[in-house]
Each structure stands twice: as structure tokens, then as C-alpha cells.
C-alpha positions in Angstrom: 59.9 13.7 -15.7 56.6 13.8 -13.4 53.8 12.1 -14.1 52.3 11.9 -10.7 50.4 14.6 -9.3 50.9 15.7 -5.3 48.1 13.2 -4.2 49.3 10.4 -6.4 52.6 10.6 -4.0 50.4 9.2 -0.9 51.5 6.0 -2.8 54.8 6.1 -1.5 53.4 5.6 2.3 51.6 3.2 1.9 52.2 -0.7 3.0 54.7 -1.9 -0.4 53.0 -4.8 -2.1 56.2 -7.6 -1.2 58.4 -8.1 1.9 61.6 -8.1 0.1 64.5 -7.0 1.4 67.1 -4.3 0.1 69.0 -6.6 -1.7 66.1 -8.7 -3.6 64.9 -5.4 -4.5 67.9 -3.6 -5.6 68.2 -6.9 -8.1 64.7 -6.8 -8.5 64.9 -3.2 -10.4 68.4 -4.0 -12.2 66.6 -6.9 -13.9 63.4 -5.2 -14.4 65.2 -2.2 -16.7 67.7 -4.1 -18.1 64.7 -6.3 -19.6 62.9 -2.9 -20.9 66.1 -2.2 -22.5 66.7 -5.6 -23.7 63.2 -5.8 -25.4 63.3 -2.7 -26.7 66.9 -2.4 -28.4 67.6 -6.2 -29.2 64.3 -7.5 -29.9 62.5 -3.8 -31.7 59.8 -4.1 -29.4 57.5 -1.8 -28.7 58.4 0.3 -25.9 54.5 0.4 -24.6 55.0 -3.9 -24.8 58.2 -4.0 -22.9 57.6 -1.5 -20.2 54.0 -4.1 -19.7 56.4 -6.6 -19.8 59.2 -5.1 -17.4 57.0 -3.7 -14.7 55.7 -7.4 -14.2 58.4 -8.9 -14.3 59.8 -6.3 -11.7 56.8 -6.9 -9.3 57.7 -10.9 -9.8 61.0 -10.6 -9.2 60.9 -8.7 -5.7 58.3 -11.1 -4.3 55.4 -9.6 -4.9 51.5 -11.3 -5.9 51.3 -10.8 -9.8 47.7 -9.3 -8.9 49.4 -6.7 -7.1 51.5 -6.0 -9.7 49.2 -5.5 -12.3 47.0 -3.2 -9.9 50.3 -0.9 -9.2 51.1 -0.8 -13.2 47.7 -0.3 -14.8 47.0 2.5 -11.3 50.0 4.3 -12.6 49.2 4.0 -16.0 45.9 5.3 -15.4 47.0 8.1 -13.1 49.4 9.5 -15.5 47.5 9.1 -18.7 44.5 10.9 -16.4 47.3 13.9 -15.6 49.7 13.6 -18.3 47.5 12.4 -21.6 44.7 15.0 -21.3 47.5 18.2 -21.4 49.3 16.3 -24.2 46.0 16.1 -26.1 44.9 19.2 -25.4 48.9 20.4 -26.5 48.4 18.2 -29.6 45.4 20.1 -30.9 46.8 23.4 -29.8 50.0 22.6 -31.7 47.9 21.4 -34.9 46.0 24.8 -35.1 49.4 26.7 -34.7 50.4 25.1 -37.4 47.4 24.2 -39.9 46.9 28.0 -39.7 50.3 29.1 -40.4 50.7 30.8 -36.8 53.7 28.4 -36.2 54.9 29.9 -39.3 54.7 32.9 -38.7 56.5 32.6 -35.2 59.0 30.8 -36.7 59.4 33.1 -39.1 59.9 36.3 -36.9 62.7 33.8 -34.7 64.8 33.4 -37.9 64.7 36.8 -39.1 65.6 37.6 -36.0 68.5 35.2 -34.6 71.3 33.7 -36.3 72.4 30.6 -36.6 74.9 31.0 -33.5 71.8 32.8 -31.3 69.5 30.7 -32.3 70.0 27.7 -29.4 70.3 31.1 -27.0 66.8 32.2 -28.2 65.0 28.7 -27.9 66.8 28.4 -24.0 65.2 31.9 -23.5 61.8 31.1 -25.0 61.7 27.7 -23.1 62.8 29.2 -19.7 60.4 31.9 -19.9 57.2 29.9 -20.9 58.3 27.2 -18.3 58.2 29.5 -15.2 55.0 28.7 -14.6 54.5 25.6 -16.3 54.7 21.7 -16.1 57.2 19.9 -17.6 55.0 18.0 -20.0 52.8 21.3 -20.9 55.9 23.5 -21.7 56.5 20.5 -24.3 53.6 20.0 -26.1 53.4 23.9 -26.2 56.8 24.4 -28.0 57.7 20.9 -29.8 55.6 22.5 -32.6 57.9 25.9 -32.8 61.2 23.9 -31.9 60.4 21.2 -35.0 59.2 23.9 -37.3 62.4 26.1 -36.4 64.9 23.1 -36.9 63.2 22.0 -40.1 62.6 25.6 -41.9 66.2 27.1 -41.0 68.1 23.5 -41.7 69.4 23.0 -38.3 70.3 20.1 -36.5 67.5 18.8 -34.1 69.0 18.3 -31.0 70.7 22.0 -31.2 67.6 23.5 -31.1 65.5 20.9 -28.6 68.3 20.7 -26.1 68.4 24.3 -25.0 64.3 24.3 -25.4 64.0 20.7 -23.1 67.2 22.1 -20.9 65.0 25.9 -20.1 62.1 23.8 -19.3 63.5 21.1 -17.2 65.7 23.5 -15.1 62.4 25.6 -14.6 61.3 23.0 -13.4 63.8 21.8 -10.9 64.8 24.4 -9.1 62.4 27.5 -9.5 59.3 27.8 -7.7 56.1 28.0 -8.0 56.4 24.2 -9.5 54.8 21.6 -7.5 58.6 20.1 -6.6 60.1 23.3 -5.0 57.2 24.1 -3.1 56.7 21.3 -1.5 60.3 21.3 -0.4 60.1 24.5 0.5 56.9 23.4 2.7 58.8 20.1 4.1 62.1 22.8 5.4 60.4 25.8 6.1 62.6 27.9 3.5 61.4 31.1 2.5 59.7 31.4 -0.7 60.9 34.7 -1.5 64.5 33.7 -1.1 64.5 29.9 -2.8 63.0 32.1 -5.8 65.8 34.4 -5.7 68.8 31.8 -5.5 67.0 29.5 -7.9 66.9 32.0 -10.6 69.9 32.6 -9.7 71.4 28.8 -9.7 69.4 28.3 -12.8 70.7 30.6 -15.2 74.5 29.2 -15.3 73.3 26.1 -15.4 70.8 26.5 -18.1 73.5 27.8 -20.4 75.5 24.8 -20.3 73.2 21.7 -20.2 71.1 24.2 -23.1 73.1 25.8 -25.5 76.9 24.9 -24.8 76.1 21.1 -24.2 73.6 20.9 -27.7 76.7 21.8 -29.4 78.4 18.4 -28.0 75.0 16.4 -28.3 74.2 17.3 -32.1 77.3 15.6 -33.1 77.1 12.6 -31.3 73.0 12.1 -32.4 72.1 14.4 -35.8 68.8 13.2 -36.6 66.0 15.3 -38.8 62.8 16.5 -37.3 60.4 13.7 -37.5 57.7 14.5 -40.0 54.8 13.3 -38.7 55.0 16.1 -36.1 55.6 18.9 -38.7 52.0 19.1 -40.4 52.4 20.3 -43.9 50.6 23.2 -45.1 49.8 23.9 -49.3 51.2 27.3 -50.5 47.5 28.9 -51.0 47.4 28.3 -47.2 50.3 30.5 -47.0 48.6 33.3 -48.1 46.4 33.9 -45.0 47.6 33.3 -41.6 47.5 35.0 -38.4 49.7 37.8 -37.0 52.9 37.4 -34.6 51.3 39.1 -32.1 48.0 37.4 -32.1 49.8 33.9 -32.6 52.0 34.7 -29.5 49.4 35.4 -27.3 47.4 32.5 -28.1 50.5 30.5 -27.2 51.2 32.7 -23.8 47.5 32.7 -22.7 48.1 29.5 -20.7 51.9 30.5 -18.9 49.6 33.9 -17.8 46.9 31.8 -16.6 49.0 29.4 -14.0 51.5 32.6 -13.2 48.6 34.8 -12.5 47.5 31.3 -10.0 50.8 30.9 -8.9 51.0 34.6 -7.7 47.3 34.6 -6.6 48.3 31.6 -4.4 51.2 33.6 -2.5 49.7 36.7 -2.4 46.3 35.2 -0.8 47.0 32.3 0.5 43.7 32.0 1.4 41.7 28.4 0.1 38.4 29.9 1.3 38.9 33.5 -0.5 37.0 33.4 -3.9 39.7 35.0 -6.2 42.1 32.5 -5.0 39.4 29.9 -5.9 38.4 30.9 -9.1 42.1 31.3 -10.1 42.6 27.8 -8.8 40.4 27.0 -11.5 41.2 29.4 -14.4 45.0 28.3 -13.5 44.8 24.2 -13.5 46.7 23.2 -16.5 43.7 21.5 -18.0 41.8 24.9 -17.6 44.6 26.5 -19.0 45.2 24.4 -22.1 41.6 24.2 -23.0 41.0 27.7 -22.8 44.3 28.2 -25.3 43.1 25.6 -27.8 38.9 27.4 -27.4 41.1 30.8 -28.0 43.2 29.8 -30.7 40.2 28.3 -32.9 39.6 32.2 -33.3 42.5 33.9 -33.1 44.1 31.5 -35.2 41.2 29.9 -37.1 39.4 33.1 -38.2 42.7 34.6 -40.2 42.9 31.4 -41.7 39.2 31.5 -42.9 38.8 28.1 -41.5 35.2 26.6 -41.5 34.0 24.6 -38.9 34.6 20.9 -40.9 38.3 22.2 -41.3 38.4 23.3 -37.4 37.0 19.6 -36.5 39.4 17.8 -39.1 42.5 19.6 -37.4 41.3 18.6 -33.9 40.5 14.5 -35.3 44.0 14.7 -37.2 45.9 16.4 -34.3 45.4 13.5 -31.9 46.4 10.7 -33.9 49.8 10.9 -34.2 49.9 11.4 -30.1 48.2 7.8 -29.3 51.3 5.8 -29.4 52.9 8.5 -27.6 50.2 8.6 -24.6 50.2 4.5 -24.4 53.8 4.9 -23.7 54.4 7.4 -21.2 51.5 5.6 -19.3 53.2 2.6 -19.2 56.0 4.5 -18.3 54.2 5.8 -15.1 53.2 2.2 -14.4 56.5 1.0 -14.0 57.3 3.9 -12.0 54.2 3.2 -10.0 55.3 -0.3 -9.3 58.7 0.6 -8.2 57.3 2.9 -5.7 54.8 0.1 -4.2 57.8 -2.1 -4.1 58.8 0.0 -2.0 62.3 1.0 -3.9 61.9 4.8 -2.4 61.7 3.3 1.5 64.7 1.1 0.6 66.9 4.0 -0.7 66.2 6.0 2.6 66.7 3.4 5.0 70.0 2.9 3.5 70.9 6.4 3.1 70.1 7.0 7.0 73.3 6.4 7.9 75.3 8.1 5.7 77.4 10.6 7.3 78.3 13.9 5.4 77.6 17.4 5.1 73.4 18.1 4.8 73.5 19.8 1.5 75.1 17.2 -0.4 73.3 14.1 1.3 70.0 16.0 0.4 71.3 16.0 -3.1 72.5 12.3 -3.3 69.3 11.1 -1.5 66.9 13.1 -4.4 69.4 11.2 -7.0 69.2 7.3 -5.5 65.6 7.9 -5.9 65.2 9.4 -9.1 67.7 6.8 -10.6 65.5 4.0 -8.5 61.8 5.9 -9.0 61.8 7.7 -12.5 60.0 10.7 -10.4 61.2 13.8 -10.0 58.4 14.9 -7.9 58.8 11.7 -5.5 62.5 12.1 -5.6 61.9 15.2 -4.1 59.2 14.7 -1.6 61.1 11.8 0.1 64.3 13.6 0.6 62.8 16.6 1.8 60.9 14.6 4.2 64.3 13.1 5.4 66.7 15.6 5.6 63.8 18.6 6.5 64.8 18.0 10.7 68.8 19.4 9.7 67.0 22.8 8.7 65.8 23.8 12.0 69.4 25.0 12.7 70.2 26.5 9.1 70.1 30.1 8.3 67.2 31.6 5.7 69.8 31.3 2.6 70.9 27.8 3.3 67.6 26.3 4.0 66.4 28.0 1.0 70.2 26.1 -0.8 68.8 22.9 1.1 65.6 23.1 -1.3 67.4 23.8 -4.3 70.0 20.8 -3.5 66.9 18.7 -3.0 65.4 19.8 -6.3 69.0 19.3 -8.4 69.3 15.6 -7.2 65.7 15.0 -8.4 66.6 15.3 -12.2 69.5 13.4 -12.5 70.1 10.9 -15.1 66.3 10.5 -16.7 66.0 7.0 -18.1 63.5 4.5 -18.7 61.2 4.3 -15.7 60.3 8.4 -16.6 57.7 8.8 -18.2 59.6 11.9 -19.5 62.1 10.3 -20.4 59.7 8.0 -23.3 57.8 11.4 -23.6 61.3 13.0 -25.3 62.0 10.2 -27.3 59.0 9.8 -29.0 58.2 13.7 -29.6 61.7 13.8 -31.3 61.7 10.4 -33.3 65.0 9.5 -30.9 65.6 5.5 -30.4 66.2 4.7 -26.7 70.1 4.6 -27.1 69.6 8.5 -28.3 67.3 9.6 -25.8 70.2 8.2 -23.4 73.3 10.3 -25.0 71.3 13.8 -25.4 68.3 13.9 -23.1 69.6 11.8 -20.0 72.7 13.2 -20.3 71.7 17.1 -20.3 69.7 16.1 -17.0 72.5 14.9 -15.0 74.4 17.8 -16.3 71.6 20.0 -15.1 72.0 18.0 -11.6 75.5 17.9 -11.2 76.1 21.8 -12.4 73.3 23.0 -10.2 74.2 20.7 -7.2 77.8 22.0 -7.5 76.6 25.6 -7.6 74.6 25.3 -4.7 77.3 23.9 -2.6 79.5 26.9 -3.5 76.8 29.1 -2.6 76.9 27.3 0.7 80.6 28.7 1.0 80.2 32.1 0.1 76.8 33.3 1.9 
């Protein structure tokens, strides 16, 4: 999904690593996926192998020095491992306490007694959309992948009707509804009004949650119905049962991060000041890595103590949380590497040279701009950055609503179709136990849905105000 923080995407200015033109390089990342996909479904090979394997081979075949190539893979691996790996690790543990402790249960419990099996795919879209206001894509995961497995597995329901309406509140939050990194920085590039993008987005987002989150996980549990994958669910012995924490301490353990970036988020607007302390020290307090530590240092008490944990159980759970996550890490790094070396390639500078001329109305080329680059990029973020940049010169004569539409048609092209140069996309697959042809039919798909429904919803907002 990201992957790249806002000064990773400097990268995309800078001189690309081979002079090849648009047509060696359109060929260039055709062959390079359709090898990823090749070694991985055909030959079972590890997906952190063949994306190694496919982001060299992509740097080879658009002209570029192999020692470039390798630089722009391992920089991207390293970048998002660096921004990515440390929240997933930090999620990991936080996700192992929730549920060594029998907090997970205990949420989990209080969500079935409390929703049926037809509500239950609207209460995980509501959960999800509400904790991912404020958060990244990758934290709101690793935050509810414990509650979404525990609640498929307890109450016997199919996997993907509970992830999709979690993954589809998230990634929508995401999207289209400030203060992520995305919006803002479209609303910066077209001078939309803050105030307004956050009023239509919420208001583009909530159709458009409800069918790529609960109406479309109807659709994608029959085509994949797979179990949750057991070596996410830790299991917990019945006399473990018999202490655990309360709902109401277990849920605010879980919230403490989402408070901690909204409360930076809303600092950040309301100050918008870098040199005023309380905006610095919420800057701080508010970083995702701040954030996530401060939940996992919380929840060793709130969660720990009600558990009677000692202090060898507390640093067992934190040893045995990250080892299922290392193959996970490896390959959503590689994942950013290919990215990373389709962006020096210079794959995003190709798309908008050829998208110059294109002549049609300036909502729906900002939307089919963000979309060529997220199907030729894997980045969201990037998506969105290079097609504000274009199209930001066609505000200057919009009205306040439709500059504020132009950001959110900006920010629906940017999630179309998720496939294997995201590192969100191998980030899905692997938290849910999905093979790649899977992760295409539920995950990829809901995302174009989310891009098409919102894009259309924009442009009749266009009509009607």
C-alpha cells in the first residue's frame, strides 16, 4: 500500500538509473512482474526470492547498470523495512500481549455477543474505519489482524468476510480522508481546503466503504474460503482463561495509539506552527513508532498485570511474537525494492509524459494519471504525489468544492488494482495465509472497487455542487 515515507518520494526526481525509452520500459515492467508471478505460482518460490529476482531482472531489462539496480532494490528494501518493519514489529508484540493475556479474547468476546452473524462484517468496517482515521495503512493492520483472526476463528466465519470490510475501512481511510500523508499532500500540491476535502471525503468514503467492505466480502468469501492461518492466532491453555483483562482496559490499550496521531493530526492544523513546542512534542508523542511503542510499554500493564504475567513470561511473549513476522518483513521489503527500482527507472516520468497529452475533463485525468502510476509504481503515496503535481496548475480556476473533488479523484486513482510491486499487497497475503492468485481475487479486487466507486462518486459530485 505505502511503504515510502514523504522524503523517500525525492526518489522519484531524481536522474532514473537507464536511458530507456517508453516503450523499453513499458516491456521492461510487463516482463519484470510477469517473472515474479511466474516464480512464484509455477515454480513455489519464495515470494522474498522472486521479487530479488524480478527487480533485477527489471533493472536489466530497461537498460540499466546491474550495480544500479541492486542499489535501487536493497535502498528500497531498506527504506521500507526502516518505516514499515519497525511498526509491524512493534504491532506483532502488541498483538501477542492482546492475545497471550486474553485481552483479544475478551474483545472478541464483547463483538460476538454483541453482533450477529449478518452485522458482524458491518461491525469490523466500522471498527476498521474508525481506528484508521488517523492511522497508516500498515499500523491499522498489525493493530486489528489479531481481533479480525480471533473473531473469524472463535465465531466460525469465513476469513475473508470478516478481513475484507476490516482491510476495506482501513484502505479507504486511507485514500481519501485526511490527515493521511496522501491527502494532505494533495491537498498542499492544489491548494484545496482542508476543512472541505475532510468533509467530502467522509462523505465519498462511506458509500464506498460499504460496498468494497461488507457487500463485496459476501462475493469474495465464495470465490476464496480459506481458515484463519494458525500461526497468527496464539493459543492460550484454559487456566489462562481464568484471568484476563477488562474490555475497557483492553480497548484502550488498543486506542492509545489512534488518540496519539489524531491528537498530532489536530495539533498540526490547529497550530501549524513547527517552532511552537506543543506542536513539537506532539510531533513526537504522535510518530507512529512513538505511538506503537508507547501501546506495547502500556499494554505490558494493563494487559500483563491482570494476567499475573512475570517478567520471563512478558519477555517470552515479546521473543515469540516476532518470529512468525520475519518472513513477513523480508517480503514486503523486497516488495518496496521492486517498487523502488521501478521509480528510478523512471516508470512514474514515463506515465506522465505520456499522459500530458491526453485531453479530457481534469477530474477524471487526475484520476487515470494516479491509476497508470499505481498499476506502474505499487505506491499509493507516489501515485499521488506525481499526479497532484501534474494536474495541480487546472485548480487555479476551480471552485473550493471541486479542488477539494480534485484531491479526492487524485487519492481514488492511487489505490487501484494493488498487485505485486506493493508492498501491501505481499503484506495482505501473508497476514492472511492467501497464495498470490487469492490475494489477486479478494484484496486487489476490493481496491479497484474502492477506486472505481469513489472515482465515480466524485465525478457526480462534480455535477451536482
Amino acid at each position: 500500500m505505502t511503504g515510502l515515507s514523504v522524503e523517500m518520494l525525492a526518489a522519484d526526481t531524481v536522474e532514473p538509473i537507464t536511458s530507456a525509452g517508453h516503450a523499453q520500459l513499458g516491456v521492461a515492467v510487463l516482463a519484470g512482474i510477469a517473472l515474479i508471478v511466474l516464480l512464484i505460482t509455477k515454480f513455489k518460490l519464495h515470494a522474498f526470492l522472486a521479487l530479488t529476482i524480478g527487480s533485477l531482472a527489471l533493472g536489466a531489462f530497461a537498460g540499466a547498470p546491474l550495480d544500479k539496480a541492486i542499489t535501487s532494490f536493497t535502498t528500497g528494501l531498506g527504506s521500507t523495512v526502516a518505516g514499515v518493519g519497525v511498526l509491524i514489529a512493534l504491532g506483532a508484540i502488541l498483538g501477542k500481549l492482546l492475545a497471550d493475556s486474553g485481552g483479544a479474547d475478551q474483545i472478541v468476546d464483547t463483538i460476538l455477543a454483541r453482533a450477529s452473524g449478518r452485522t458482524m462484517p458491518w461491525a469490523m468496517v466500522l471498527i476498521a474505519s474508525v481506528i484508521g482515521l488517523p492511522l497508516f495503512f500498515e499500523v491499522g493492520v498489525v493493530l486489528l489482524i489479531p481481533v479480525v483472526l480471533m473473531v473469524a476463528k472463535r465465531g466460525d466465519y469465513s476469513l475473508m468476510r470478516i478481513g475484507i470490510p476490516a482491510l476495506a475501512g482501513l484502505s479507504v481511510m486511507h485514500g481519501l480522508v485526511p490527515p493521511h500523508p496522501g491527502p494532505l499532500i494533495a491537498i498542499d500540491a492544489v491548494g484545496a481546503n482542508l476543512g472541505v476535502t475532510l468533509a467530502l471525503g467522509v462523505l465519498v468514503a462511506i458509500p464506498t466503504v460499504i460496498i468494497a467492505g461488507p457487500l463485496f466480502s459476501r462475493y469474495a468469501a465464495r470465490w476464496v474460503d480459506v481458515p484463519a492461518p494458525d500461526r497468527l492466532i496464539p493459543q492460550r491453555t484454559s487456566e489462562d482463561l481464568e484471568k484476563r483483562p477488562g474490555f475497557g482496559a483492553t480497548l484502550a490499550t488498543i486506542l492509545l495509539p489512534v488518540v496519539l496521531m489524531l491528537s498530532k493530526a489536530l495539533v498540526d492544523i490547529i497550530i501549524d506552527d513547527p517552532a511552537n513546542m506543543v506542536q513539537r512534542v506532539f510531533d513526537v508523542v504522535g510518530s507512529p513508532l512513538i505511538a506503537l511503542l508507547a501501546a506495547v510499554l502500556v499494554g505490558i500493564f494493563t494487559l500483563g498485570r491482570p494476567a499475573e504475567f512475570t517478567r520471563e513470561r512478558i519477555s517470552r511473549i515479546v521473543e515469540t511474537g516476532l518470529a512468525p513476522i520475519a518472513g513477513i518483513l523480508l517480503i514486503v521489503g523486497a516488495g518496496g525494492g521492486f517498487k523502488q527500482t521501478l521509480i528510478d527507472s523512471g516508470v512514474g516520468r514515463m506515465v506522465l509524459d505520456i499522459s500530458e497529452d491526453w485531453s479530457i475533463p481534469a477530474l477524471l485525468l487526475a484520476w487515470l494519471i494516479a491509476v497508470a502510476i499505481r498499476l506502474a509504481t505499487g505506491s499509493a503515496t507516489v501515485a499521488t504525489v506525481s499526479a497532484a503535481g501534474l494536474v495541480a496548475p487546472l485548480a487555479a480556476d476551480m471552485s473550493t468544492t471541486h479542488a477539494a473533488l480534485l484531491v479526492l479523484a487524485i487519492g481514488a486513482g492511487s489505490l487501484f488494482f494493488s498487485h505485486v510491486n506493493d508492498a501491501g499487497f505481499w503484506l495482505v497475503k501473508e497476514y492472511f495465509g492467501l497464495n498470490v492468485g487469492q490475494t489477486l481475487k479478494t484484496w486487489s479486487v476490493m481496491e479497484t472497487i474502492i477506486s472505481v466507486v469513489a472515482g465515480g462518486l466524485v465525478l457526480l459530485l462534480s455535477l451536482v455542487i
